[in-house]
N, C-alpha and C positions, 0 to 999 in steps of 0.2 A: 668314603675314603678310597675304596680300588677305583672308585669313578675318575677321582682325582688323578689317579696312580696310573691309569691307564690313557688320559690325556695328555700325562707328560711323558709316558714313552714315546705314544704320537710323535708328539713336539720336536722330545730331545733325538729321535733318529730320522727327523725328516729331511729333506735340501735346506728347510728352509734355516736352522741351525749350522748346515756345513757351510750355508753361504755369507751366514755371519759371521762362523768362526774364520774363514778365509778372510772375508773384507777386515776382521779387527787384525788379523794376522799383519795383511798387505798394510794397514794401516801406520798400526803401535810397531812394528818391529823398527824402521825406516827412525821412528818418532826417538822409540827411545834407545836403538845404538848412537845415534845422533848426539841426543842430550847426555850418556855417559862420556861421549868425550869431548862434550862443552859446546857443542854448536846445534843446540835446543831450535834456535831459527831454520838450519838447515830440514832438520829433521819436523820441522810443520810443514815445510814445503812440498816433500819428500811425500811425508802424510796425503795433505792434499788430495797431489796427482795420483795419489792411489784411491783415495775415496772416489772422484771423480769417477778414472776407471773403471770403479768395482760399480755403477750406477748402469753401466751399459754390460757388466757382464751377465745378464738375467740366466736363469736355466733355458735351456733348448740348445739345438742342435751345435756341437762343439764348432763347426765352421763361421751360424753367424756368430757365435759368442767372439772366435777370433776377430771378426770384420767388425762387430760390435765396438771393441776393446780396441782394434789400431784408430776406426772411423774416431774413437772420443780422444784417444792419445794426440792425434795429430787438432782435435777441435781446440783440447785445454791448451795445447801450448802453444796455438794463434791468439785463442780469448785474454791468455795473462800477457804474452807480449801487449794484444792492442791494447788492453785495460789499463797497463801499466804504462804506456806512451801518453795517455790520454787523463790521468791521473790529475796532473797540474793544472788541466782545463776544464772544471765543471762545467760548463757549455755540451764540451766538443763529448763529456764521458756521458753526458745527458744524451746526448745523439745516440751513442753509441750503446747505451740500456734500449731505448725504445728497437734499432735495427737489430742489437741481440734478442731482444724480449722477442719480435717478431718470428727471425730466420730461425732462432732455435725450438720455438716452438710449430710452427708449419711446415717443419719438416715429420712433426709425427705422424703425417697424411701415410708417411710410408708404413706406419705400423709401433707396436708396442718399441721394440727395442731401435729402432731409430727415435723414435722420442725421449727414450732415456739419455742416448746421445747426445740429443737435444739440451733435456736438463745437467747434462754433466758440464757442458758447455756454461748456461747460466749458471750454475754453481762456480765453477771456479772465477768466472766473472765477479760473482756476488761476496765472495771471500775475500776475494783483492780491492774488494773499492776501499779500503781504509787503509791501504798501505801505500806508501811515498817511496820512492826510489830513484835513484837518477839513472842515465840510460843503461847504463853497464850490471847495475845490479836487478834493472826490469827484465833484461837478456839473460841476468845469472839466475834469477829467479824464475823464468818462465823455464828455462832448462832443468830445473829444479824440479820443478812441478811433474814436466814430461818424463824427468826421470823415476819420481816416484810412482807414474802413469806408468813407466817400462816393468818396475821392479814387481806390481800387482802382478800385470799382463804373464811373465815369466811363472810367478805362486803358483796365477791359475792351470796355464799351460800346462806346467811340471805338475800339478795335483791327478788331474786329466790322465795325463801321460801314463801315471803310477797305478789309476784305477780308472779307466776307462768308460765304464758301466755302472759306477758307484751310483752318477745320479740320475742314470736311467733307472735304474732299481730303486733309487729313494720316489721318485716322482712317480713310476706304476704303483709301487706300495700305496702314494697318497691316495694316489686314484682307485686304488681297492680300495682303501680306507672309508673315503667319499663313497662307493656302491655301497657298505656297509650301512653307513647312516641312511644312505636310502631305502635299502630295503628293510631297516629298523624300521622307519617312518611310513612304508607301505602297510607293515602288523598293527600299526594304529588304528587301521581301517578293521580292524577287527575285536576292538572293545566292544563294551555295550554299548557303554555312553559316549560314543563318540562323536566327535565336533569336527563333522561332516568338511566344513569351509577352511576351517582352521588347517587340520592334514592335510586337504587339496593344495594351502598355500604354504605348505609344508615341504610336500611330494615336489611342486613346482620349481621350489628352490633349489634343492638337493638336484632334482637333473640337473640346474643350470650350470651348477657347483661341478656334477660328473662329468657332463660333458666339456666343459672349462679344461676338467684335470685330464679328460681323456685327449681331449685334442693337441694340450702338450706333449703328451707322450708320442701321440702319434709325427709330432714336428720331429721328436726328439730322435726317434727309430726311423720314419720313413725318407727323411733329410739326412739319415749320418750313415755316409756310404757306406763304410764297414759293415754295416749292419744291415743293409739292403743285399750286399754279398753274399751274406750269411759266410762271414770270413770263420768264426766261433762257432763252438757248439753253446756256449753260453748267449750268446748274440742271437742265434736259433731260437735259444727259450724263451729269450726274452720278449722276441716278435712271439710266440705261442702264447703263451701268456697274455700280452695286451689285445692278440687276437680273438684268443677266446673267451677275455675278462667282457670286448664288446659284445661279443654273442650272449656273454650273460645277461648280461648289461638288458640286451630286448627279452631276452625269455625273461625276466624280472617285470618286464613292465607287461608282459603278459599275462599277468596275475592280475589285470584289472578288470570289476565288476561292479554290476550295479549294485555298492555295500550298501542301500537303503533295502531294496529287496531282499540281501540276502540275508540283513539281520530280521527283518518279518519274517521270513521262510524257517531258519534255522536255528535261532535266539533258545526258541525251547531245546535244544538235542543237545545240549552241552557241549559243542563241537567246536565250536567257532574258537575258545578258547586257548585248545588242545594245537589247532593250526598256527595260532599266533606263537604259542611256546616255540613250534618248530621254526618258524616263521625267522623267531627273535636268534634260535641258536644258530641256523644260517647266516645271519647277520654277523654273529660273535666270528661264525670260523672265518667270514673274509675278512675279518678286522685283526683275526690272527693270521693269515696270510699277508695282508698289507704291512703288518708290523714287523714283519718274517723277511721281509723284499728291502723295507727301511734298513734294519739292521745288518743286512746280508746274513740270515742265518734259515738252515730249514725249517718250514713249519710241517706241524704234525695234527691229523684231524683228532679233534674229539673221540676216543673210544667207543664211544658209545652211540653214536653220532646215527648207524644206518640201525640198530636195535630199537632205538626211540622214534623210527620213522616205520618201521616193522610195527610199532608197538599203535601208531596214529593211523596207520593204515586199517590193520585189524579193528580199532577200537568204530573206523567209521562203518566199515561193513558190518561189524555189529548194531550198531545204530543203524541202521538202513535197514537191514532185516528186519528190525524190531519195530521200529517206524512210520516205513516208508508209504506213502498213498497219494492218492491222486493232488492233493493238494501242498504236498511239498514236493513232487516229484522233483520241479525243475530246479529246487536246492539243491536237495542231493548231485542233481548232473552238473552244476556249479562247483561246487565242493571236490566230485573227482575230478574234473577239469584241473580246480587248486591242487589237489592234491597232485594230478600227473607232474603240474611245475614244480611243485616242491621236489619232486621226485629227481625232474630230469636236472633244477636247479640245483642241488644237492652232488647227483654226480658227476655235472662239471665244476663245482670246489671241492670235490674232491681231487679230481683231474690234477689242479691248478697247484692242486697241495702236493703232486707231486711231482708237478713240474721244478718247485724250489730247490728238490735236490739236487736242481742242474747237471743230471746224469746223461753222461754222452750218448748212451744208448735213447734217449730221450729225445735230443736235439737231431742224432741224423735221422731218425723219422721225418722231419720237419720237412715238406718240401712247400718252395714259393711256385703256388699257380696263379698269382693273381697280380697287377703291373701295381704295386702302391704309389708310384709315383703323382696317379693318376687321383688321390686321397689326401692329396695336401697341395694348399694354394703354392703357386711358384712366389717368390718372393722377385720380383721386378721396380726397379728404381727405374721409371721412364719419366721423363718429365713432364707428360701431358697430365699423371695425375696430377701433379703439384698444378700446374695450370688452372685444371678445372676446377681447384678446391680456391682459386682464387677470386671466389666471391662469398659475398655477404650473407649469401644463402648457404655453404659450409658451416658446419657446424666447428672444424677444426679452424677457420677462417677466423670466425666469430672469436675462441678463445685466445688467437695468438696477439688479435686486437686487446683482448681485454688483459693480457700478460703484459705484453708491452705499456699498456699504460698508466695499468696498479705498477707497474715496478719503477716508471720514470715519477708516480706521483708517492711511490714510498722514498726513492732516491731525494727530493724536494722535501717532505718533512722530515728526512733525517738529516734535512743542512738547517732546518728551523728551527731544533730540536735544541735544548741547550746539553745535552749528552752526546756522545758519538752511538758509537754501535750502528749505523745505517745498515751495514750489513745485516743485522740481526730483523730487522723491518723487511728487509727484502727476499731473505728467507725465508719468512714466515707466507708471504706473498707465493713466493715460486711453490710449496709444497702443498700449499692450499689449495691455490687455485687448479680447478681439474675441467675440460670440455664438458661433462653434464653437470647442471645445476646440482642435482642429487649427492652426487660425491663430495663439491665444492661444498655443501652446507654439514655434510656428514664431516669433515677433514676439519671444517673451521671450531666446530664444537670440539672435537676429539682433542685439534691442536690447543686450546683453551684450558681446556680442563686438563688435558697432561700436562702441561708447562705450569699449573697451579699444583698439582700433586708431586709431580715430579720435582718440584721447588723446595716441596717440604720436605721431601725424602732427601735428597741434597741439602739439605742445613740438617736436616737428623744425624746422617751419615757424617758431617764435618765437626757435629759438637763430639756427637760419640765416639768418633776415631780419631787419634791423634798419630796414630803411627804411620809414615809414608808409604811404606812400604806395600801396610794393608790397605791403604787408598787406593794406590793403583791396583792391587788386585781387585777391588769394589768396580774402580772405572771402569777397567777390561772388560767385568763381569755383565757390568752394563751395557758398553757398545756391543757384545753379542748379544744381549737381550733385545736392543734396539737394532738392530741391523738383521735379525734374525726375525722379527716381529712385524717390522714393516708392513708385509703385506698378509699378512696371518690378522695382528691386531692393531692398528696403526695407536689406538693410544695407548697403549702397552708402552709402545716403540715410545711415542714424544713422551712418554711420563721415565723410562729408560735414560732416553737421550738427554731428555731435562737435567736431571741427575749427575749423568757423568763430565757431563761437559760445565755444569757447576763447580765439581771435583777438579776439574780439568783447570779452571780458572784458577783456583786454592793455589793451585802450585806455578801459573803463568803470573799471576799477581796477586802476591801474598799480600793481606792485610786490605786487601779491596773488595771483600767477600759480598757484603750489604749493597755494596753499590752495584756489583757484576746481577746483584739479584733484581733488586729493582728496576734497573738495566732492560735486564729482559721478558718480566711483564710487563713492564710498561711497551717494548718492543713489539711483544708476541700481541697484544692485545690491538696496537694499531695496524701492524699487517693486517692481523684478522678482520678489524673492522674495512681496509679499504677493500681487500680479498669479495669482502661482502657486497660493500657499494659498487664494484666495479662487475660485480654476477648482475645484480639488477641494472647497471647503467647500461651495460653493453650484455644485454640476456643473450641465453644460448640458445639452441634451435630448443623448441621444446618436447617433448617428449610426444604430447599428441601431436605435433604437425608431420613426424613420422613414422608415427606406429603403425599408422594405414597401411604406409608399404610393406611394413612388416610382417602385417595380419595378411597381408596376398602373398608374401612370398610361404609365407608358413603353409597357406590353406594350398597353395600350388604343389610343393614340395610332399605335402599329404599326398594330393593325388597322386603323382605318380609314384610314391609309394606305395599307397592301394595297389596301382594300377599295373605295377611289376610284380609284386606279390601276387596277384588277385590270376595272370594268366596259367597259371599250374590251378584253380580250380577249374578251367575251362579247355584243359587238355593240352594248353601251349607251354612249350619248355623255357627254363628261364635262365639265365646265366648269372652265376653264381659274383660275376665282380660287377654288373648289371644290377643283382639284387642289393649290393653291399654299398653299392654308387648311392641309390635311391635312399638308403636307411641312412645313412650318414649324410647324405643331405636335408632330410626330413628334418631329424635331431639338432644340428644345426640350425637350423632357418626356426625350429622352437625352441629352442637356449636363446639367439640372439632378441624373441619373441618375450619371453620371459625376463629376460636382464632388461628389456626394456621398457616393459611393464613395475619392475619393481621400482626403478627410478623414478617412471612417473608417480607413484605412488609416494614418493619424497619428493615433489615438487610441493609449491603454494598451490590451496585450493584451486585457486580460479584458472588455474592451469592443468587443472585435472578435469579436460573435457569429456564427456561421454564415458566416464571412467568406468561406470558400471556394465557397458553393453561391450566394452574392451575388455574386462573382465570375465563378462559369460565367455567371451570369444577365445581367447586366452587358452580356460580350463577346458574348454570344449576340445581344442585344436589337441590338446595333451589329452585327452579322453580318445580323442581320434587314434592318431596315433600311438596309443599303447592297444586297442582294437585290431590295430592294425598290422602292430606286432605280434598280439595273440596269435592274428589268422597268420601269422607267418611261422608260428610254432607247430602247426600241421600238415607241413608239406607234407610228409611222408602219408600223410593221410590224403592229400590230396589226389596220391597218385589212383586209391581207392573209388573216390566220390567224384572224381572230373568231372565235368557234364554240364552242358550246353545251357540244363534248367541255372546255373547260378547267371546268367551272361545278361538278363535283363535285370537284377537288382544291383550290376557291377558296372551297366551303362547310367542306370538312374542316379547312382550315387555320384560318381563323378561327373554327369549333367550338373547337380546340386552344385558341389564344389565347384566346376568352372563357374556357374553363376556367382558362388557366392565371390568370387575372387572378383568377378568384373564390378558386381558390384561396388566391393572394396574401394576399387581403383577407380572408382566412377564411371566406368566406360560402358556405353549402353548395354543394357543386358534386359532379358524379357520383364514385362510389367506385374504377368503375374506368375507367383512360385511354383511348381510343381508339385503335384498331389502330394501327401505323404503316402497314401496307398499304394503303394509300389506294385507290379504284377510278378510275385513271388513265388515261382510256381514246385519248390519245393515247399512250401506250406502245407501243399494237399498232402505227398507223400508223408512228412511227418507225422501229419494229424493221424494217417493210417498207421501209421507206427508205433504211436500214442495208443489207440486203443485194442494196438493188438499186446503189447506191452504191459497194460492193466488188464489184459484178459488172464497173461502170464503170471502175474501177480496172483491175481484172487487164486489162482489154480495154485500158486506156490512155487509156482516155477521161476527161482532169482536169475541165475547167472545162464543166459541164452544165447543165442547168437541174433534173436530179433533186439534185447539190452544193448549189445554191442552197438550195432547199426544204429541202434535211436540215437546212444548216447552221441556219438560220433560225430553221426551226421547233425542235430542238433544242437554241437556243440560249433561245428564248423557255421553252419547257419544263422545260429545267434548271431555271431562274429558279424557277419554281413547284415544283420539286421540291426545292430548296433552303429554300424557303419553308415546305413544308410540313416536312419534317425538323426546320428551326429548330422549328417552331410544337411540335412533337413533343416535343422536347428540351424546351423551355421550362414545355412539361405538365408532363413527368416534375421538371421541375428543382424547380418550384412544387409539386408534391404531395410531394417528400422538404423542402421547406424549410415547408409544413405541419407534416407529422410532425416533423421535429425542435422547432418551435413550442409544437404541443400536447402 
């Protein structure tokens, strides 16, 4: 029950709620001032161009949302003029589906919110194909439209206007919320019984998920001038905050070990358990700060929070003392390692937790030393991308073909059909059909099966209520469910939507209920099926003919990862927007790695080539790089241990990695691999450290300053021995996914 109770706070204070509650606002207000004083036509119209609108208003940066929002205002109310001139000519409105189908969908080469532009565009296309008008009421009605497009546009503006930062603070909250679940999912790694594969494709998910939420945030801050200014002291925190949520963000993933050793090593000390507690309450406090950011209220840590980490600490050097010897030593120097993250992880959510009280003395601390502009792509409409995307080998190419021609062969069975509703066919078509196969198969079940639920719950809802009043609060209730859903739980949304727009029929045509039902599975079910045949007729690029590139940009992007981090062990200085360039394009280039992998993993078999060796390849590239973040959690150590001996296992490993990437790409690269025997020549020093360490031991002597050094330096060393192993593996993995290739 609090599990429940705690998902629907989530929910109910995120964007994705205010943006439903807005779109049904912009929607139903227009709808039903309208119908109170009798011109119910007006007020669908009116509706409409607001729904339209509200498709290209997505969150991010207030500027594109504006360009967003006039770019769809000025599309709808060219789409309903030509739609509606072209009405009387089946032929001429036939032409004119396939050149929308196309133009509006090849414009999404420009990115997420130009393509909703796009779809706002075919939607109000697809609304108006059932309606007749002569020329004067096509004109009144497409003004109609753009005015209900103008009157959203304003909602949203004015909402903005009134609270500026609302859904910068709803979207960072998500995005803590997001860290939250992951580093829930990292303490998995710390059962007994745990299911090694399963978590990794767990862990994998949740970054892609993080990084997804962190990159909006980052649009959302580093693109909204104000806030580049640091005009606010609230504006301040809010950059401090998403600032330092990413620096958690890598010390979190520096918590990664080899959990098969450590549970051999450790399994006996009762220890491992005592870590995941702490492990889990970390997890709860960022999940009470992100809900704290949602709601705009301050949060407050756990009381108890740094006593119970007081109390894990003691309990391990107790165990260690009691313990420790040669053959678990190198657990325990794991364990402090873990433990220093918990530590340092710890008190930056505390930090964070005091950043919410948004205290001015907070914010003018804050100063900008680093250019962010230089952290987020430019947004460029030049037309040579659109050019280039204009072949068959595009994968955005491929779907605007297969848009255009499911919707002119839905438009053709719905003049066959002995029912109307065409529209209803074509809509089912446009919200289906998506550029990866993956999504397309996921969307056509989801729409299926919520349009059969959501069917039932709409005749429930119409036997059991008779009163109109409480209908339209049912409907309302609905279109923010479905509008707010969308992209949280999309059959949510169509089992919602299904629903109210049944309700919605009840009172446009009374006494037609059975038919309006039938209507629309028989609708919803042959979209879906052309939606299908037109994925296989006209396939999409497939997911293995690109993940090569993606498996070389990712191992690329590692390196010089590594390879910026890696100069402060060798005595070279490193610059701090240098370092933060490298790390955020790493994360990147493995999110886009990851989301591409899951997709393929929802293709047909026989389209899951080599899926296994893209797989090792995959978890490795995320083993790498959370390695790599580790070694990046000891600068301050590094300034201690510099030294010339790390420079030959920091050449070899990146030898590895360039290879392994040429290989990737096929372009010649040596025949045979490089040793794994690396020439490591802090090995010898440790070993000496080793036994002089259990000489301390047997004497009794714990806490030394030769422990110190072993740990330290052993602990930095791992890191690069890890590093190079991965780099290793990754050779080998990429010279058998050659050979299978060629």
């Amino acid at each position: 029950m609090i599990e429940y109770i705690r998902e629907y706070k989530k929910y109910s204070s995120s964007y994705y709620v205010s943006e439903g509650i807005r779109t049904t606002a912009g929607v139903m207000l227009p709808i039903l001032t309208a119908s109170y004083f009798g011109h119910l036509d007006v007020g669908m119209a009116l509706g409409l161009g607001a729904l339209c609108v509200s498709i290209a208003d997505n969150t991010g940066p207030i500027h594109h949302r504006v360009n967003g929002m006039m770019a769809a205002l000025i599309l709808i109310f060219i789409s309903t003029l030509i739609t509606g001139f072209c009405m009387p000519y089946p032929w001429l409105l036939a032409v004119l589906i396939v050149l929308m189908g196309f133009a509006y969908s090849i414009i999404g080469v420009y990115g997420v919110r130009a393509a909703a532009v796009g779809v706002a565009g075919l939607l109000v296309m697809i609304l108006s194909i059932d309606e007749r008008y002569t020329s004067w009421e096509v004109v009144r009605n497409a003004l109609l439209v753009a005015a209900g497009g103008f009157f959203y546009f304003t909602i949203s503006l004015l909402l903005y206007r009134l609270r500026p930062y609302k859904l910068i603070e709803q979207a960072l909250g998500d995005s803590l919320l997001s860290m939250s679940d992951y580093l829930s999912t990292r303490a998995g790694f710390y059962d007994a019984q745990v299911d090694y594969d399963k978590n990794y494709k767990e862990v994998l998910e949740q970054q892609v998920l993080v990084h997804n939420k962190q990159s909006l945030v980052r649009e959302m801050l580093f693109k909204t001038r104000d806030i580049v200014r640091e005009s606010t002291h609230k504006s301040r925190i809010l950059m401090m905050i998403f600032l330092d949520s990413v620096d958690l963000f890598e010390r979190i993933m520096t918590s990664q070990q080899d959990y098969r050793l450590l549970h051999q090593l450790m399994d006996n000390s009762g220890l491992l358990p005592a870590f995941q507690t702490q492990i889990r309450l970390l997890s709860d406090e960022l999940e009470k700060i992100g809900l704290a950011l949602q709601e705009g209220r301050v949060s407050e840590a756990r009381e108890d929070l740094e006593d119970l980490l007081k109390k894990l600490e003691t309990e391990f050097v107790e165990v260690r003392n009691a313990t420790m010897d040669d053959s678990n030593i190198e657990g325990f120097v794991s364990l402090r390692h873990i433990l220093n993250s918990i530590k340092d992880i710890q008190s930056r959510i505390l930090t964070i937790h005091r950043y919410t009280s948004f205290d001015k003395k907070i914010g003018a601390a804050f100063s900008r030393t680093v250019d962010y502009t230089k952290f987020v792509s430019p947004s460029d409409f030049n037309i040579k991308l659109l050019t280039n995307n204009l072949s068959i080998h595009s994968t955005i190419f491929r779907h605007s073909i297969r848009v255009a021609i499911s919707l002119l062969a839905g438009y053709f069975l719905s003049r066959i059909l002995p029912f109307g509703h065409g529209y209803w066919i074509l809509l089912t078509i446009l919200v289906i059909l998506k550029p990866a196969y993956s999504l397309t198969k996921q969307r056509n079940i989801e729409r299926l099966t919520g349009t059969f639920f959501g069917a039932l719950i709409g005749v429930g809802v119409l036997w059991l209520i008779r009163d109109d009043r409480l209908l339209v609060t049912v409907m309302i209730i609905g279109m923010v469910i479905a509008y707010s859903m969308v992209r949280v739980k999309y059959l949510v949304s169509v089992v919602a939507m299904t629903a109210y727009i049944l309700i919605a029929f009840h009172f446009l045509k009374p006494g037609d209920f059975s038919e309006v039902l039938r209507d629309r599975l028989i609708d919803t079910f042959a979209g879906s099926m052309i939606a299908f045949i037109a994925t296989f007729a006209i396939p999409p690029k497939w997911e293995h003919e690109q993940i090569q590139e993606l498996l070389e940009e990712a191992i690329e992007a590692n390196a010089r990862y590594f390879e910026s981090i890696s100069k402060l062990f060798i005595g070279v200085s490193l610059g701090n927007e240098a370092y933060k360039l490298s790390r955020k394009e790493a994360f990147v280039k493995l999110a886009n790695l990851s989301d591409a992998f899951q997709r393929m993993l929802n293709e047909p078999k026989r389209q899951q080539k080599k899926v296994q060796l893209v797989h090792q390849m995959v978890v490795n590239n995320h083993m790498l790089a959370s390695h790599i973040a580790t070694l990046s959690s000891y600068r301050k150590m590094a300034e201690r241990y510099a030294s010339e001996k790390f420079q030959p296992i920091i050449s070899a490993s990146l030898q590895h990695l360039q290879t392994a990437a040429e290989l990737v790409k096929q372009e010649p690269a040596p025949n045979l691999l490089l040793s794994a025997e690396e020439n490591f020549v802090i090995r010898e020093e440790l070993k000496q450290l080793l036994e002089l360490r259990l000489k301390e031991l047997a004497e009794g002597d714990m806490d030394t300053e030769t422990r110190q050094r072993f740990s330290e330096l052993k602990t930095i060393a791992d890191q690069f021995e890890y590093i190079n192993k991965i780099s290793i593996e990754l050779e080998k993995l990429a010279q058998r996914l050659r050979e299978r290739t060629t």
